[in-house]
Phi, psi and omega in degrees: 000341181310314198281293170339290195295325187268001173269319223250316184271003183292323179307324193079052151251185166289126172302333189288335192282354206269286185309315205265324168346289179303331189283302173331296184268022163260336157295272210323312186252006153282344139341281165315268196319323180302303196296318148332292155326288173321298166304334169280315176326291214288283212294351180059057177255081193259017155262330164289293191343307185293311185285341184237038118277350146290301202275354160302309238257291167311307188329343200286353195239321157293306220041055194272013156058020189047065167273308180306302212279353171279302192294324165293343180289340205290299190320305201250032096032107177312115182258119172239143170329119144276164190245118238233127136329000000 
C-alpha cells in the first residue's frame, strides 16, 4: 500500500482511487483477451492463440490494455451476408 500512497499523494488523489483504477483496467483487459482467446479457439487460429496467450502474459510488463486481443478481433471479425432487398 506504500507504494499506492506516495503515487496517489505526488497525484493528490485518494489511494484507493489508484487501486480501483488498476482493478478497472485489468478487468477491461481480461475481458478482451477472454473474448479473444475464445474466438481464436472457436476459428481454430492456433497461432493468434499462441500470440495473445504470450502477449497477455507480457502485458503485464506493457500494460497494453488488450490492445492485441483488440487488433485480432478488428482483423477476424464475423463477416455477415448482407441481405439483398
Amino acid at each position: 500500500m506504500a507504494a499506492y500512497d506516495s503515487v496517489a499523494t505526488q497525484f493528490g488523489v485518494d489511494p484507493w482511487i489508484l487501486i480501483l483504477a488498476f482493478v478497472i483496467a485489468l478487468a477491461w483487459k481480461f475481458f478482451w483477451y477472454g473474448l479473444a482467446l475464445y474466438k481464436a479457439i472457436e476459428k481454430k487460429h492456433k497461432t493468434w492463440f499462441v500470440v495473445l496467450v504470450i502477449g497477455g502474459g507480457l502485458a503485464y510488463f506493457f500494460n497494453d490494455l488488450g490492445i492485441l486481443a483488440i487488433i485480432y478481433l478488428i482483423l477476424h471479425k464475423d463477416k455477415k451476408g448482407k441481405k439483398k432487398i
